[in-house]
C-alpha positions, 0 to 999 in steps of 0.5 A: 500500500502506497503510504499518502504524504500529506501536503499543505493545501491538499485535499484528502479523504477517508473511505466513506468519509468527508472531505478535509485539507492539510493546513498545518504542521507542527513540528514540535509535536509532529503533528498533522492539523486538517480542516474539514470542508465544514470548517471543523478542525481536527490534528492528527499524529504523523503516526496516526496519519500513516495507519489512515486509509487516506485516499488524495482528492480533488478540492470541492468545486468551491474549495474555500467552503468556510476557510477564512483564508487564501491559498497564499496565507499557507505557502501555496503560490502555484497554480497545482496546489504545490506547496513551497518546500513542505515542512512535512518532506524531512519528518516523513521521509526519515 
């Protein structure tokens, strides 16, 4: 099984489940924070994040849904979504 590297400004789902983006990482904890498109915000260990059944997902057509904040204000500046130099790349790959 392929192991889901999570990026800043992603979308990602469980199976069955709702649709949430990575907006945070805090590496002083290692972990992982989402919000959901409904605006709930949840953190996850990067432990917990590599036992999930994630599956990468498009964004919602919509995709700012309740975010109070523009792609820029998390360090994505082009237009495929990537991230400049993810934070979560040297906890991941060690």
């Amino acid at each position: 099984m392929t192991e889901i590297i999570p990026v800043i400004g992603n979308w990602y789902k469980k199976p069955g489940g709702n649709l949430f983006e990575v907006v945070a990482f805090d590496e002083d904890d290692s972990t992982i924070e989402v919000q959901h498109y409904d605006g709930t915000v949840e953190e996850y260990e990067v432990d917990t994040w590599r036992e999930m059944l994630l599956i990468e997902a498009e964004p919602p057509e919509d995709w700012s849904g309740s975010f109070d904040m523009d792609r820029e204000d998390y360090g994505v500046d082009r237009d495929d979504g990537a991230a400049n130099g993810n934070p979560l790349d040297e906890l991941l790959n060690s």
